[in-house]
C-alpha positions, 0 to 999 in steps of 0.5 A, spaced: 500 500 500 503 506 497 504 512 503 498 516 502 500 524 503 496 528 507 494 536 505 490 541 507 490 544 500 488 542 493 492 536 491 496 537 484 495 531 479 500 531 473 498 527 467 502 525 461 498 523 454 501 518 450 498 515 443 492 516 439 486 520 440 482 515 443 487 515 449 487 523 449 480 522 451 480 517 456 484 522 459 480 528 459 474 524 463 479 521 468 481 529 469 475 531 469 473 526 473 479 528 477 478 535 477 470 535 480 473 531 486 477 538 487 484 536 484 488 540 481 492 539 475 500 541 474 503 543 469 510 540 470 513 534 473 515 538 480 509 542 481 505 535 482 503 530 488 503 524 484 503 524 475 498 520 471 502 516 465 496 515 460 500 510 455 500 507 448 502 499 448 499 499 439 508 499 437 514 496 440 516 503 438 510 506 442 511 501 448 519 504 448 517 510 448 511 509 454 517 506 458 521 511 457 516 517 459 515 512 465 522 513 467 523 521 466 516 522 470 519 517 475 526 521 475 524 528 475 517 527 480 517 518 483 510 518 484 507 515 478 501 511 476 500 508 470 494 507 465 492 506 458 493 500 453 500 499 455 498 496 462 496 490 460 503 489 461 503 491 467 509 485 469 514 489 463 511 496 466 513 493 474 519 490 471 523 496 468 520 501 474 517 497 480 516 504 484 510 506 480 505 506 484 500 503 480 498 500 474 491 499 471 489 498 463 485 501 458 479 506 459 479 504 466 477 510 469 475 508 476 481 504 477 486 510 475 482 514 480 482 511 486 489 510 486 490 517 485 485 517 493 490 512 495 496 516 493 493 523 495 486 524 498 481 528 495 480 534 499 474 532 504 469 536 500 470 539 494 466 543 490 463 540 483 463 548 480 470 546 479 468 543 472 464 545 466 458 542 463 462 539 458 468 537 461 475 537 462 479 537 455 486 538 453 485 540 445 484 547 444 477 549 446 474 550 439 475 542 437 474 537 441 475 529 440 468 525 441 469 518 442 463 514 440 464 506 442 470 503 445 473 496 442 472 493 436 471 486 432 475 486 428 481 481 428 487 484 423 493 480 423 497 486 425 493 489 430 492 488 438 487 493 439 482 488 441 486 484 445 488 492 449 481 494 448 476 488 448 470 488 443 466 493 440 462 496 445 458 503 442 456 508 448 448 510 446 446 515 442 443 519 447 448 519 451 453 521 445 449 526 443 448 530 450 456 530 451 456 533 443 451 538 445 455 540 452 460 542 447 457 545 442 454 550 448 461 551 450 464 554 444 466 547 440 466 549 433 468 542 430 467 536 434 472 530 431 468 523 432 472 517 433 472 510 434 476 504 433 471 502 428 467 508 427 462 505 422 460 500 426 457 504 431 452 501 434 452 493 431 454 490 440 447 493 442 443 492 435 442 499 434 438 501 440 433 506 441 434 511 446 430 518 446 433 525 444 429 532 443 422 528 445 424 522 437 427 515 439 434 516 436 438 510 433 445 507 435 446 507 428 452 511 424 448 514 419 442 516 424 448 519 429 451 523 423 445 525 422 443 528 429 450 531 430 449 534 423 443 539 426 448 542 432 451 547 428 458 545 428 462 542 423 462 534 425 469 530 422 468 523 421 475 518 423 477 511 423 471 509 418 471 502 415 468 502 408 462 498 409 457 499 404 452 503 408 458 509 409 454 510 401 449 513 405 453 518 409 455 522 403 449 525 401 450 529 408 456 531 406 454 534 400 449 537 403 453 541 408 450 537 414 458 534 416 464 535 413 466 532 406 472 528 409 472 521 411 478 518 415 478 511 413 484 507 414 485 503 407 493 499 410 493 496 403 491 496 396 492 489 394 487 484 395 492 479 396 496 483 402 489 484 404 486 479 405 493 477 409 492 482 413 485 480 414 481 488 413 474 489 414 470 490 408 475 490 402 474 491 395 477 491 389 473 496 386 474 501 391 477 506 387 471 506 383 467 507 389 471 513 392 469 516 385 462 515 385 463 518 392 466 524 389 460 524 383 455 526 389 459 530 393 464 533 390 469 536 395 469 530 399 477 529 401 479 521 403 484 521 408 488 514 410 493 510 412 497 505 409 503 499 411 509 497 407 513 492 408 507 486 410 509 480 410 508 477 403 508 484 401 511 483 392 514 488 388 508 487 384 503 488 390 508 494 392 506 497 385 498 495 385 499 500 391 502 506 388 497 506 382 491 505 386 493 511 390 494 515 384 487 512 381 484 514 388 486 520 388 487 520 396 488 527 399 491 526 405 495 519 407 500 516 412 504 510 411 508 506 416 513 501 415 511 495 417 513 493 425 511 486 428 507 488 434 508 483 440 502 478 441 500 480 432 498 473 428 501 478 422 508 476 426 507 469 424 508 470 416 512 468 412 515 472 406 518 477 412 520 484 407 527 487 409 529 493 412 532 495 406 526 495 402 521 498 407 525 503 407 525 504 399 518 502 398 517 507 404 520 513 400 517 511 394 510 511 397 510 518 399 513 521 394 507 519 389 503 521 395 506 528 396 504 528 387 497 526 388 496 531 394 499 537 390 495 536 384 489 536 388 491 542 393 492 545 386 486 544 385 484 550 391 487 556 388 482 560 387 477 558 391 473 561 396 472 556 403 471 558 410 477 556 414 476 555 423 483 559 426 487 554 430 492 559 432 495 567 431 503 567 432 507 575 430 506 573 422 498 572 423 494 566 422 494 559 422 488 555 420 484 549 417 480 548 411 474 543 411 479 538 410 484 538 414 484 535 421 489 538 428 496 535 428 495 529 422 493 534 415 495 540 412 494 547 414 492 554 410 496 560 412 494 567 412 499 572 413 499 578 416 492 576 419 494 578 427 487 581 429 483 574 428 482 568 435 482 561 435 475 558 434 474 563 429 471 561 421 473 566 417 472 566 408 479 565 405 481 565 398 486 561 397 492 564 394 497 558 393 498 551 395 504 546 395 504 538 397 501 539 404 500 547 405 494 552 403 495 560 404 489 564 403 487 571 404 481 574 408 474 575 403 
């Protein structure tokens, strides 16, 4: 049982974040959680009484940097406890730092809260007005992250999710829809839907029922982008396997009601390497699909992750890739090279692809990608489209297109704009464009 520290003023908790989106919003609901009790949270290492390492277990090269971002955290303050993907490890964790307090798995919260009670107790009667409506949350206050379902019921041969996260299970509507609207009131101007499996919302609980403003709302992804795209904010869909009922959502998308961006990770375009990896609702026409997409809503951007160097991975697979990426004319696109992940059927495989040739094939991969994307962003010059401001530094204004998202996408620039705020959408013709980048001026 760890020492528990008395205090007569507020207790400070501070927390590290690691890995993707998902596991950002499972930290924002512990600080929120966490912050409602009357915790404050510190901004550094020395300012806390006990620090929170949210990790990510998804690599070996995340899980190398979880263990690390344990050690600086028990180096520079030695009260930590660890949460997240990675702490189903917890035998590694303890192995590497056995001072760690604690050490709990993934969207645990209750689990990680008490152990902060052990570690520092709450203040005996703390004030709920501590905590916004909408919660706690460490995206800038114009987006925010809302995370749909947890889990996912797919068996890839290079994932472990499933084993970290469990199976899909889809919070209901009204739920989602009450914690959407909380942030829409408090200044949320783009709300980034995420998932595991987005477009399978709702298949665990066989799409129930539940009430939202007086009408019975569906667990159901068309029902729910139909319902968030009434809040008046832009709705950003990620993480969408391409089932056949994604067609349905496009017409939103042309009709304004969501953005015209699909975030859906392809990994591979050869079927064979498909079905290798084992992907969900892979088709060999799916070029032809996301063109007649474009056909309905014309603006629509696909952004997408790949893997090169999978196991049985051919030259000729490699370049069936390539020209399906410039025959799909995807917008925006990341790639990896292939990395087995402990506890992954994929390890098992034969045809390992060597180093040399993941890192050829790597660079090949974004290089086609950086034409297509130029191409396409060419396209905008011209044009003019509403921008939402992220932030303003001493040579103006940096912001995002409707089909850019924070951190993963592309930026519009605006010089010499120093006079708008964040959060703020504004017109702007766009003026130039390269590979990744617009630049704009204000209508």
């Amino acid at each position: 049982m760890p020492m528990k520290l008395a205090t007569t003023r507020a207790p400070k908790v501070g927390f590290v974040s690691l890995g993707c989106p998902k596991a950002l919003v499972d930290s924002e609901r512990i600080i929120t959680r966490l912050r409602s009790e009357g915790y404050q949270i510190a901004p550094d290492y020395d300012g806390a009484d006990v620090v929170v390492v949210n990790t990510c277990g998804f690599l070996d090269s995340a899980k190398a940097e979880s263990l690390e971002a344990i050690g600086e955290a028990m180096a520079k303050n030695g009260r930590v406890i660890v949460t997240g993907c990675m702490g189903v490890e917890e035998g590694r964790i303890r192995a590497a730092h056995p001072g760690v307090l604690a050490v709990t798995g993934p969207h645990q919260y209750e689990q990680v809260v008490n152990a902060v009670h052990d570690a520092v107790p709450p203040l005996h009667d703390p004030f709920v007005d501590l905590v916004p409506p909408e919660g706690l949350h460490l995206t800038p206050r114009h987006y925010a992250y809302l995370k749909i379902s947890e889990g996912c019921n797919n068996r890839c041969s290079f994932c472990i999710i499933p084993s970290l996260r469990g199976d899909l299970a889809s919070r209901p509507a009204n739920h989602v829809m009450t914690e959407a609207e909380r942030l829409v009131k408090a200044g949320v101007k783009e709300l980034l839907v995420i998932s595991q499996d987005t477009s399978a919302y709702g298949l665990d609980i066989k799409y129930a029922e539940t009430p939202w403003k007086g009408q019975p709302l569906k667990a159901r992804f068309l029902d729910l982008c139909q319902a968030l795209g009434e809040l008046g904010a832009w709705v950003r869909l990620h993480y969408v396997y391409p089932y056949p009922h994604v067609d349905d959502v496009i017409p939103l998308m042309a009709e304004g009601k969501i953005l015209p961006y699909l975030d859906i990770p392809f990994q591979h375009a050869s079927p064979s390497v498909l079905k290798a990896m084992r992907r969900p609702a892979h088709q060999e026409k799916t070029a032809a699909r996301i063109a007649a997409w474009r056909k309905i809503c014309p603006d629509l951007a696909i952004r997408s992750t790949f893997i090169v160097g999978f196991p049985g991975e051919t030259d000729a697979d490699f370049e069936f890739l390539l020209q399906w990426l410039k025959e799909a004319r995807i917008n925006r696109a990341g790639c990896f090279k292939y990395e087995a992940v402990e506890g992954a059927v994929a390890n098992a495989l034969p045809g390992a692809v060597p180093d040399a040739v993941k890192e050829e094939r790597w660079h090949r991969f974004m290089a086609a990608q950086q034409t297509v994307s130029a191409s396409l962003l060419a396209e905008k010059v011209g044009r003019i489209i509403p921008v939402l401001i992220d932030e303003i530094d001493d040579e103006g204004a940096i912001g995002r297109s409707q089909w850019d998202a924070p951190e993963i996408d592309g930026a519009v620039y605006l010089d010499g704009e120093t006079d708008l705020a964040p959060g703020d959408i504004v017109n702007v013709r766009i003026t130039d464009a390269d590979e990744t980048d617009l630049v704009g001026e204000l209508v």
